[in-house]
mmCIF file of the N, C-alpha and C atoms, coordinates in Angstrom:
data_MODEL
# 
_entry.id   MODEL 
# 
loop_
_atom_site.group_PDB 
_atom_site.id 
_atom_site.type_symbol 
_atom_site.label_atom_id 
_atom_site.label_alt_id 
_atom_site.label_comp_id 
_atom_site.label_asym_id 
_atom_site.label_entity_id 
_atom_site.label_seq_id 
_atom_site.pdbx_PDB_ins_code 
_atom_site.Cartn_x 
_atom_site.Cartn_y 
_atom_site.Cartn_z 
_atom_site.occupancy 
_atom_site.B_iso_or_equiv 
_atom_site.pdbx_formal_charge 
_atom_site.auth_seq_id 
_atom_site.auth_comp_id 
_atom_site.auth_asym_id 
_atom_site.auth_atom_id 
_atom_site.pdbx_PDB_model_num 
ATOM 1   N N  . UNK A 1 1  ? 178.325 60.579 75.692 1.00 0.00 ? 1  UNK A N  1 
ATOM 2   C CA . UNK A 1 1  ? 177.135 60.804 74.887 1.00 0.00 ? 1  UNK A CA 1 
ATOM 3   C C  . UNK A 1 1  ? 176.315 59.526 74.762 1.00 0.00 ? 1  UNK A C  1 
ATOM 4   N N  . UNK A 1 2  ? 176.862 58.182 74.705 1.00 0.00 ? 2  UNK A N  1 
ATOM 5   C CA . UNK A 1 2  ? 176.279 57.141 74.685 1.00 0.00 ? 2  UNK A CA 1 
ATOM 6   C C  . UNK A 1 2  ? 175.327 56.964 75.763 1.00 0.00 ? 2  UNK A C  1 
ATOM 7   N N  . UNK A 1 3  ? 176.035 56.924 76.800 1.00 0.00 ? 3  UNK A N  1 
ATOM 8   C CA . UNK A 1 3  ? 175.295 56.959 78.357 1.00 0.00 ? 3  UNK A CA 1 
ATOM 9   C C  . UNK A 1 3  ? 173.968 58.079 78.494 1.00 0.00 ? 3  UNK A C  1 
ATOM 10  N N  . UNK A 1 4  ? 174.273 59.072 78.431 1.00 0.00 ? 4  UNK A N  1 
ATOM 11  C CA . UNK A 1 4  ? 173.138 59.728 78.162 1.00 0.00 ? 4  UNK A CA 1 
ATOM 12  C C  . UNK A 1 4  ? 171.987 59.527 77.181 1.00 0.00 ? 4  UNK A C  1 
ATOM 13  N N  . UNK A 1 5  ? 172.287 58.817 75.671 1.00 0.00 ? 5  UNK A N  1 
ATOM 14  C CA . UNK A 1 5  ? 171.102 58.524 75.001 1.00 0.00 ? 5  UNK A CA 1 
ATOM 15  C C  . UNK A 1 5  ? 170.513 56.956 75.743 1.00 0.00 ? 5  UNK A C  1 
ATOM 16  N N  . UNK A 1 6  ? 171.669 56.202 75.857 1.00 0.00 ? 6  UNK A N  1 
ATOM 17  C CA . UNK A 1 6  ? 171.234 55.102 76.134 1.00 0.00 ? 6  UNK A CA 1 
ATOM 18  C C  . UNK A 1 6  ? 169.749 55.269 77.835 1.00 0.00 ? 6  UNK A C  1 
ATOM 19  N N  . UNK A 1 7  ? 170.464 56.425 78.598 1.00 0.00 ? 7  UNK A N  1 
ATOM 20  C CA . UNK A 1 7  ? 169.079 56.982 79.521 1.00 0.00 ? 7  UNK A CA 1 
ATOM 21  C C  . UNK A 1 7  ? 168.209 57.550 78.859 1.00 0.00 ? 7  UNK A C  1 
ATOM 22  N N  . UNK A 1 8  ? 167.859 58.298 77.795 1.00 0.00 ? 8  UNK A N  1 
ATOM 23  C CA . UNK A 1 8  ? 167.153 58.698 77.381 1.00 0.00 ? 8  UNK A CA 1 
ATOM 24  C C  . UNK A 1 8  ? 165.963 58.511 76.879 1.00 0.00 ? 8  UNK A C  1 
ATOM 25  N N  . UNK A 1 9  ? 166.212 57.146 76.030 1.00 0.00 ? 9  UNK A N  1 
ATOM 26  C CA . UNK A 1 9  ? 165.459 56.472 75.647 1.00 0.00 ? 9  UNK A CA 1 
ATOM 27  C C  . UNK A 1 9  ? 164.579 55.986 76.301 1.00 0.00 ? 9  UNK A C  1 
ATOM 28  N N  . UNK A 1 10 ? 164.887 54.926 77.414 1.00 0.00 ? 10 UNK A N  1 
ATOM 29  C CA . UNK A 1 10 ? 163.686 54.506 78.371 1.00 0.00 ? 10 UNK A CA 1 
ATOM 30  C C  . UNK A 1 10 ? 162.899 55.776 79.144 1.00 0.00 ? 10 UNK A C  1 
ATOM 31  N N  . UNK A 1 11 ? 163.342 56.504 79.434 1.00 0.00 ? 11 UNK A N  1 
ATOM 32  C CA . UNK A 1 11 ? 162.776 58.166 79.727 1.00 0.00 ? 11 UNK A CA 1 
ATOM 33  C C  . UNK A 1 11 ? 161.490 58.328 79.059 1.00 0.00 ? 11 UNK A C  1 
ATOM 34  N N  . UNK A 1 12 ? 162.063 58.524 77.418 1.00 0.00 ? 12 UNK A N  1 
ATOM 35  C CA . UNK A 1 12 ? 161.106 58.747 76.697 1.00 0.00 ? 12 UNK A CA 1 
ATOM 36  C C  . UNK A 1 12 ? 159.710 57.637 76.467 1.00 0.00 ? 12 UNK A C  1 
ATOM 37  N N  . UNK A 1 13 ? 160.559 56.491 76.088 1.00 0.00 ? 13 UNK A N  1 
ATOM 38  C CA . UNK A 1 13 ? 159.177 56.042 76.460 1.00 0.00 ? 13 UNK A CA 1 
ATOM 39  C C  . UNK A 1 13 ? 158.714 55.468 77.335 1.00 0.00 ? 13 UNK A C  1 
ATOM 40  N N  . UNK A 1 14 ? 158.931 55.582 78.758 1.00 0.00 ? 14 UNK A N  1 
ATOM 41  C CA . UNK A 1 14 ? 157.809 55.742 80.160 1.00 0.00 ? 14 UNK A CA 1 
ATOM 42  C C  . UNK A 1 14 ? 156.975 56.869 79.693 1.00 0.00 ? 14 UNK A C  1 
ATOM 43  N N  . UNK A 1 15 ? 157.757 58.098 79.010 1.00 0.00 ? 15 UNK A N  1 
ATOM 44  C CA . UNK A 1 15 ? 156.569 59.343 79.323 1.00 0.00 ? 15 UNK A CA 1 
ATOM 45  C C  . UNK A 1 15 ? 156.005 58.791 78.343 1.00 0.00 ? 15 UNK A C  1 
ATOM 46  N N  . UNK A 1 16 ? 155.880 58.669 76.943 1.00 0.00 ? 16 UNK A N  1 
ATOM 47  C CA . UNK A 1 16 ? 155.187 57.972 75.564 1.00 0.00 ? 16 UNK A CA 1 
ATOM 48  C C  . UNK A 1 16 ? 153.737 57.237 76.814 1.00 0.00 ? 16 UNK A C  1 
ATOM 49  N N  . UNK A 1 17 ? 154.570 56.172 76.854 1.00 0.00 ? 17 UNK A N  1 
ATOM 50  C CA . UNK A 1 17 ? 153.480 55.033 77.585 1.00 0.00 ? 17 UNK A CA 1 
ATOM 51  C C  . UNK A 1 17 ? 152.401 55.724 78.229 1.00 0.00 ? 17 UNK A C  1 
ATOM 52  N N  . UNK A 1 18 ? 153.086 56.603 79.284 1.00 0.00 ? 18 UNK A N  1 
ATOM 53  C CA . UNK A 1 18 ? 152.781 57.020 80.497 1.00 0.00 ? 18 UNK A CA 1 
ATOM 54  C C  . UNK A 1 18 ? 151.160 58.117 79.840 1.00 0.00 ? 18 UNK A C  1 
ATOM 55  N N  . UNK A 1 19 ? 152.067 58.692 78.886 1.00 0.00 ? 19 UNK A N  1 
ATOM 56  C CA . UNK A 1 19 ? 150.478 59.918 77.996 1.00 0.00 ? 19 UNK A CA 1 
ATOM 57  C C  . UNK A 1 19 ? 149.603 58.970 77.093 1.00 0.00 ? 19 UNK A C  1 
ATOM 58  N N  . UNK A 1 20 ? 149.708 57.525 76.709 1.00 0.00 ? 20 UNK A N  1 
ATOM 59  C CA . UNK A 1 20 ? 149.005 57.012 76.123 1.00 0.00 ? 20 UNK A CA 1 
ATOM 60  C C  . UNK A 1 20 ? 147.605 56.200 77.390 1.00 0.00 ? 20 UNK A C  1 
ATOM 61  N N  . UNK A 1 21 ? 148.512 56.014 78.707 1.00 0.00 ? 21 UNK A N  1 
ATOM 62  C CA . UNK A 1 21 ? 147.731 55.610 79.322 1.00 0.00 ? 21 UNK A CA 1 
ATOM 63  C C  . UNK A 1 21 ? 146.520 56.909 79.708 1.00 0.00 ? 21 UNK A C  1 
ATOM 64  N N  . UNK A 1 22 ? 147.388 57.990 79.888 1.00 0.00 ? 22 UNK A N  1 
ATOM 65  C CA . UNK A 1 22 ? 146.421 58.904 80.193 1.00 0.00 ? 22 UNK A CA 1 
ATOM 66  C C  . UNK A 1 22 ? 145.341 59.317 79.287 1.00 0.00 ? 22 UNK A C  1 
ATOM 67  N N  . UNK A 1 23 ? 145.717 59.286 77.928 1.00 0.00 ? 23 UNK A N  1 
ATOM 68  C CA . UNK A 1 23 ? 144.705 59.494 77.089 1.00 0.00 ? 23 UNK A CA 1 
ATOM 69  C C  . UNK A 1 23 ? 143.473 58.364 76.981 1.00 0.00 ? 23 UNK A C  1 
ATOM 70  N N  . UNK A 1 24 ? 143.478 56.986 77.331 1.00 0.00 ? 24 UNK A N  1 
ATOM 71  C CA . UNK A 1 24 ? 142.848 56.200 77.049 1.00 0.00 ? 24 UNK A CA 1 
ATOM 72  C C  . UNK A 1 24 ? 141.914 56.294 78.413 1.00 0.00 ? 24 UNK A C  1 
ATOM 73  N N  . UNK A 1 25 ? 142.923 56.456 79.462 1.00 0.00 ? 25 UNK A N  1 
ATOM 74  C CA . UNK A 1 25 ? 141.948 56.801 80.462 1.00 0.00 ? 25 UNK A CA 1 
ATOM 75  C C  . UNK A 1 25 ? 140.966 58.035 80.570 1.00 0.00 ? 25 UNK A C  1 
ATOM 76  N N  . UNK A 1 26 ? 141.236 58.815 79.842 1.00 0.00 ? 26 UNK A N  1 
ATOM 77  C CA . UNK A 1 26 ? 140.374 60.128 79.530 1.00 0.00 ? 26 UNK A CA 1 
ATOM 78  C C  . UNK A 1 26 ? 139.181 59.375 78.475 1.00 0.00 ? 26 UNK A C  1 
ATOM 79  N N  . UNK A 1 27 ? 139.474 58.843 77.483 1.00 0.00 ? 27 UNK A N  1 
ATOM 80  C CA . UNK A 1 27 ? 138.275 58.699 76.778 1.00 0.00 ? 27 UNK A CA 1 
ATOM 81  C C  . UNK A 1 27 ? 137.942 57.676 77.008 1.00 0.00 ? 27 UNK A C  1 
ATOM 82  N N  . UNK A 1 28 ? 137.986 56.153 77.961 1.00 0.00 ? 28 UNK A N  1 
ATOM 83  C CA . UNK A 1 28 ? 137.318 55.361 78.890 1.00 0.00 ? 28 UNK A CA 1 
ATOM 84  C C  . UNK A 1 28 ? 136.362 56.246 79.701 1.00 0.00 ? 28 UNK A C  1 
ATOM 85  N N  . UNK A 1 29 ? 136.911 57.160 80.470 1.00 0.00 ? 29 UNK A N  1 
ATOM 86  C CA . UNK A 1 29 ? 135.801 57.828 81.407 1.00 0.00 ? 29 UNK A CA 1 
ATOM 87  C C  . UNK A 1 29 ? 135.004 58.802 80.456 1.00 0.00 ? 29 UNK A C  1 
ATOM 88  N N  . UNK A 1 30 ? 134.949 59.497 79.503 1.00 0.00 ? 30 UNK A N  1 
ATOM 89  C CA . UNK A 1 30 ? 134.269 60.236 78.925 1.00 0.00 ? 30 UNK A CA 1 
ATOM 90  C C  . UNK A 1 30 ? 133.238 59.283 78.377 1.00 0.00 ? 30 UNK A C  1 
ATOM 91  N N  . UNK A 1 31 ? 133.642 58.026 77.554 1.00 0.00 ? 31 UNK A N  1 
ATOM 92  C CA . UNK A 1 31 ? 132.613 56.737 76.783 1.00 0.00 ? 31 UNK A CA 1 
ATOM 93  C C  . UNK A 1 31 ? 131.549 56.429 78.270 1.00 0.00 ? 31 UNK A C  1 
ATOM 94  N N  . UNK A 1 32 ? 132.425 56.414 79.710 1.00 0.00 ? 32 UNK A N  1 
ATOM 95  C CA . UNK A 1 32 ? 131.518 56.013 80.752 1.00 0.00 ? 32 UNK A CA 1 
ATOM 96  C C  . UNK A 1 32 ? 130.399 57.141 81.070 1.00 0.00 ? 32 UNK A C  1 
ATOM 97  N N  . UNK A 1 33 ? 130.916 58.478 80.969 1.00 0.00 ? 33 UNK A N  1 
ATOM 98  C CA . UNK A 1 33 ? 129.898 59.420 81.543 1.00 0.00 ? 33 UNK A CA 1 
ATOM 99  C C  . UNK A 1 33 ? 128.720 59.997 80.372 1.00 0.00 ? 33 UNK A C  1 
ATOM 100 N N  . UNK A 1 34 ? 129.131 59.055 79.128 1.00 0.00 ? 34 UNK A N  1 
ATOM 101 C CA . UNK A 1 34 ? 128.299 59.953 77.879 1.00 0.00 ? 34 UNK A CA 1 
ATOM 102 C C  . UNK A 1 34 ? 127.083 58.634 78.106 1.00 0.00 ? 34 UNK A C  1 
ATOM 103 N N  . UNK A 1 35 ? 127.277 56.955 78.404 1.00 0.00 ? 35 UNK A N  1 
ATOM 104 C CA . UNK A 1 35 ? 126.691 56.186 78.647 1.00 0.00 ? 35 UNK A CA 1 
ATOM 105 C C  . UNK A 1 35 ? 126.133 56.102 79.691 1.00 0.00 ? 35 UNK A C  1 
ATOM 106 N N  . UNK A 1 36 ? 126.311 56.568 80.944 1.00 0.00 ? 36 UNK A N  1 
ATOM 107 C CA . UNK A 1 36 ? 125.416 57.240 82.105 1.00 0.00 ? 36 UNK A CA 1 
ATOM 108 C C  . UNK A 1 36 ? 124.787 58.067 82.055 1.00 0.00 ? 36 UNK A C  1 
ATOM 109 N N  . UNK A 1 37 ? 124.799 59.245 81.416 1.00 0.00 ? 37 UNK A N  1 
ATOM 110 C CA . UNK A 1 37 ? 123.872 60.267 80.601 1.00 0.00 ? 37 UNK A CA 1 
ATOM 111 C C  . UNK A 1 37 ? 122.468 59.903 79.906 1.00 0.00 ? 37 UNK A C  1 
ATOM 112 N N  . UNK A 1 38 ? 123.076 59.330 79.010 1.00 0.00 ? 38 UNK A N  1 
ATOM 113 C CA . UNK A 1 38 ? 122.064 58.350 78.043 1.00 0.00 ? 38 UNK A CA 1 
ATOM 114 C C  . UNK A 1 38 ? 121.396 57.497 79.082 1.00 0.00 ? 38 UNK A C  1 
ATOM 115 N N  . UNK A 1 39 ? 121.852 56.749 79.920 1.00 0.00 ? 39 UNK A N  1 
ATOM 116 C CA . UNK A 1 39 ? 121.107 56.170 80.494 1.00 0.00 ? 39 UNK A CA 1 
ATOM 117 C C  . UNK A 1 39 ? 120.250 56.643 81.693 1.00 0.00 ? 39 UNK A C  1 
ATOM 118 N N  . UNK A 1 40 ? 120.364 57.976 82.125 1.00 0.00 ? 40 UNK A N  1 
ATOM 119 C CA . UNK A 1 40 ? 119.645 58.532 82.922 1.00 0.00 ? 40 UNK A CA 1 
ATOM 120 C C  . UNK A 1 40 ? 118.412 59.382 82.194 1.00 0.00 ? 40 UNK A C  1 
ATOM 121 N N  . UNK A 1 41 ? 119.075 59.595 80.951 1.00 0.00 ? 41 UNK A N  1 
ATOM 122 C CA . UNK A 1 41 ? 117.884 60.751 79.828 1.00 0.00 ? 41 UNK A CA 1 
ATOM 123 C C  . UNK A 1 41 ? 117.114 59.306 79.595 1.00 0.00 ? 41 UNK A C  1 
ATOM 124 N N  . UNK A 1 42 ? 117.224 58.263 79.327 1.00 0.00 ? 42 UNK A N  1 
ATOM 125 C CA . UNK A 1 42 ? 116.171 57.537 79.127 1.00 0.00 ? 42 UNK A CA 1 
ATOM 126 C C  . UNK A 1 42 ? 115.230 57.052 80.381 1.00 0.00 ? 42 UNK A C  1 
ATOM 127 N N  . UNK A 1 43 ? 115.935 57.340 82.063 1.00 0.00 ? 43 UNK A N  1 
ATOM 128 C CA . UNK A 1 43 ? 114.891 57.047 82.673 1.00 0.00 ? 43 UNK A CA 1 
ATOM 129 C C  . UNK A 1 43 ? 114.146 58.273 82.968 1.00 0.00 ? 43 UNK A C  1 
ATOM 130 N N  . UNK A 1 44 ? 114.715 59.363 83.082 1.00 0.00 ? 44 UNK A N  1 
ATOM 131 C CA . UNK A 1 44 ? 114.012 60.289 83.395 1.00 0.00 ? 44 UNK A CA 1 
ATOM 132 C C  . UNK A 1 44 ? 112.881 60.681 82.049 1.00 0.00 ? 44 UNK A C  1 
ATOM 133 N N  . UNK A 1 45 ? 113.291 60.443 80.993 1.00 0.00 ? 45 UNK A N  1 
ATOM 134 C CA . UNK A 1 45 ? 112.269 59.995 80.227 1.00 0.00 ? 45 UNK A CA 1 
ATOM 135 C C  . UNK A 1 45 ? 110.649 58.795 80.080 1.00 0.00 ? 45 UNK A C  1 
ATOM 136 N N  . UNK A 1 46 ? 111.454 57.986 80.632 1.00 0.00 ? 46 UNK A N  1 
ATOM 137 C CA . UNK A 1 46 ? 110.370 57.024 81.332 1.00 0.00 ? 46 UNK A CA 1 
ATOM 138 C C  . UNK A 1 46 ? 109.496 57.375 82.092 1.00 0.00 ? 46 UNK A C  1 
ATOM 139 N N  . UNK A 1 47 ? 110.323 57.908 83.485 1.00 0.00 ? 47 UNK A N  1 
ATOM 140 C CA . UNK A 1 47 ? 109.554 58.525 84.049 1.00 0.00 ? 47 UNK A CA 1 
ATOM 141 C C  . UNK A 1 47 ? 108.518 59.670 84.120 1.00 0.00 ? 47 UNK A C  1 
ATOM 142 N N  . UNK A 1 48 ? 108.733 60.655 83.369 1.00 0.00 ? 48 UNK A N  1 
ATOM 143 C CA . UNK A 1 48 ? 108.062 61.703 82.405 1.00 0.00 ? 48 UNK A CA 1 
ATOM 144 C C  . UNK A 1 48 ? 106.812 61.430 81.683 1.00 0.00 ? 48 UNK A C  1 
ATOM 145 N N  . UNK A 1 49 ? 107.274 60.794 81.008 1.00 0.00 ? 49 UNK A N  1 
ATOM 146 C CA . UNK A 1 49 ? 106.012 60.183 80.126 1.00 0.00 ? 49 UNK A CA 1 
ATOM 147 C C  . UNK A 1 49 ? 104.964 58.884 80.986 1.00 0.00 ? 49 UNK A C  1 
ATOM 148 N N  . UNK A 1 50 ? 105.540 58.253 82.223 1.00 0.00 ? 50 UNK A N  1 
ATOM 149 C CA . UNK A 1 50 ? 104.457 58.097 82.744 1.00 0.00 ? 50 UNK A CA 1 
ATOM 150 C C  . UNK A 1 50 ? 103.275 59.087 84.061 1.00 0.00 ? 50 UNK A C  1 
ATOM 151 N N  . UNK A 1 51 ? 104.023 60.207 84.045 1.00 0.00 ? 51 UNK A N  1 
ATOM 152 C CA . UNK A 1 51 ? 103.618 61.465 84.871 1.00 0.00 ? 51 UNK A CA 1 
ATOM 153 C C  . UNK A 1 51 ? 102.411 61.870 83.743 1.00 0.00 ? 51 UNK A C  1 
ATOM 154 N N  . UNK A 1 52 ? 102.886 62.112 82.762 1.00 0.00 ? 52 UNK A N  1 
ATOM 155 C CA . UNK A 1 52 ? 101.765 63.025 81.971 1.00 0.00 ? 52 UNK A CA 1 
ATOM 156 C C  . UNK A 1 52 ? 101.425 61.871 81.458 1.00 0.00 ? 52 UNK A C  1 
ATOM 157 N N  . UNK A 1 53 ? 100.969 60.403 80.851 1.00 0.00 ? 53 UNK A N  1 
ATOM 158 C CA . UNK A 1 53 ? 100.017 59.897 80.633 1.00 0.00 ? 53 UNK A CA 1 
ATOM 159 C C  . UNK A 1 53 ? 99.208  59.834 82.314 1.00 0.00 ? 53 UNK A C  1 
ATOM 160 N N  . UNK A 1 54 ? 99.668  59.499 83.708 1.00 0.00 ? 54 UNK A N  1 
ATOM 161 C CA . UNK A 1 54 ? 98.648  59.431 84.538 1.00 0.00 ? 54 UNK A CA 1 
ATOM 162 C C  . UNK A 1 54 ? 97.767  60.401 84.801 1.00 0.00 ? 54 UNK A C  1 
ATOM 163 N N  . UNK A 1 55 ? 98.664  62.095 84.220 1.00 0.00 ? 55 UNK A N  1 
ATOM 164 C CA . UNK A 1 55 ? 97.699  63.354 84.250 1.00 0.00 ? 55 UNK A CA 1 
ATOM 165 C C  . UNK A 1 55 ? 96.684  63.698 83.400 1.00 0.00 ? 55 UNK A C  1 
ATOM 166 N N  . UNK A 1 56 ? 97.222  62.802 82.055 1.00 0.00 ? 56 UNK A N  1 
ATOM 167 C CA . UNK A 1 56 ? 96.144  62.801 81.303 1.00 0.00 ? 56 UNK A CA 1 
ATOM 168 C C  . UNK A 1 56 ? 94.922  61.841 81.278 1.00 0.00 ? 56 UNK A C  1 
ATOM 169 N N  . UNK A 1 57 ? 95.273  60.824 81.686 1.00 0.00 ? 57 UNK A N  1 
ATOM 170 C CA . UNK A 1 57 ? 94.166  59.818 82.554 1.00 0.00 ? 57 UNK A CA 1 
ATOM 171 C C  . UNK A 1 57 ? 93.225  60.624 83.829 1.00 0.00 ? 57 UNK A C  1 
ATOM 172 N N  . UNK A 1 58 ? 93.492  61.513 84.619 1.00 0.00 ? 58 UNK A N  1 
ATOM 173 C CA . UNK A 1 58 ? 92.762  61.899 85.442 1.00 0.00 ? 58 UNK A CA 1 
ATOM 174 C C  . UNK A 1 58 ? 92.007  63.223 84.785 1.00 0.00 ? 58 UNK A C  1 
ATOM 175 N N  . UNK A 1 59 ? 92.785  63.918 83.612 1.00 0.00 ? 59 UNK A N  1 
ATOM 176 C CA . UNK A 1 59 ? 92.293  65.186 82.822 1.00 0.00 ? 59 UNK A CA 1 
ATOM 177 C C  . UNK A 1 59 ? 91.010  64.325 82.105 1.00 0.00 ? 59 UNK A C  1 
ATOM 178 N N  . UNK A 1 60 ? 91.205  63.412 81.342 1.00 0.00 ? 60 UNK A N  1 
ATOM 179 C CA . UNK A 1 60 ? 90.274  62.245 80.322 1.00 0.00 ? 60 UNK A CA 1 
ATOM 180 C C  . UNK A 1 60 ? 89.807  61.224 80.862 1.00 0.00 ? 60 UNK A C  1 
ATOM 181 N N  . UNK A 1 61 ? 89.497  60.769 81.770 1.00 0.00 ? 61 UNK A N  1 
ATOM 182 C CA . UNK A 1 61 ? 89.067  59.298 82.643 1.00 0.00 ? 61 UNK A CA 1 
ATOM 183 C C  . UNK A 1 61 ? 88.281  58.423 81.495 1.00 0.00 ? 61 UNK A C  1 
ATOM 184 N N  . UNK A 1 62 ? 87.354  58.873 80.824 1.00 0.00 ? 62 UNK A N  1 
ATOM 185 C CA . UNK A 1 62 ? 87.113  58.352 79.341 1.00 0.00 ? 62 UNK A CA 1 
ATOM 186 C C  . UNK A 1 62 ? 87.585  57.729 78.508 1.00 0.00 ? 62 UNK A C  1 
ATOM 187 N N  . UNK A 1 63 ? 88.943  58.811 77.895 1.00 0.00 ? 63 UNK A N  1 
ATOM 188 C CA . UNK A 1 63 ? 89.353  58.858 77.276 1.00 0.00 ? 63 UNK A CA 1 
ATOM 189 C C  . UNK A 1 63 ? 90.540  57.013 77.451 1.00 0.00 ? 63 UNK A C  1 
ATOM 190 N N  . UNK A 1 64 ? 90.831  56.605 76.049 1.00 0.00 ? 64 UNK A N  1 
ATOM 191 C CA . UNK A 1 64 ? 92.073  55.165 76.571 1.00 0.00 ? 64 UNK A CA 1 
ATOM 192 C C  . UNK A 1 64 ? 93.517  56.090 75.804 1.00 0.00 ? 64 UNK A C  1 
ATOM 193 N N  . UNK A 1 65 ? 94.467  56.689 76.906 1.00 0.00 ? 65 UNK A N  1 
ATOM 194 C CA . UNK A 1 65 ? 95.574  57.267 76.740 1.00 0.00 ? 65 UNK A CA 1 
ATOM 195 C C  . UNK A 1 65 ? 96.558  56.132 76.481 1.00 0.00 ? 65 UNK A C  1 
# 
């Protein structure tokens, strides 16, 4: 019975370790893809808003957009 707990233990925590790495690696890549998001909604935002001020410059040529 000794022999067997005494394996047991390191068993357990490789797997412990092993699901902590996995979890951190799950919400490392989720923090990466929510910050690539954001950073694409802000260019495609950029970009957007300089589409319709140049459309509204050619709608208003007058006008200071």
């Amino acid at each position: 019975m000794k022999g067997l707990l005494d394996l047991l233990i390191p068993v357990v925590l490789v797997f412990v370790g092993a699901l902590v790495v996995v979890i951190v690696g799950f919400w490392a890549w989720g923090a990466w893809d929510a910050r690539q998001a954001r950073r694409q909604t802000a260019e495609t935002r950029a970009r957007f808003d300089a589409i319709v001020a140049a459309d509204l410059h050619d709608v208003f040529p007058a006008e200071d957009c």
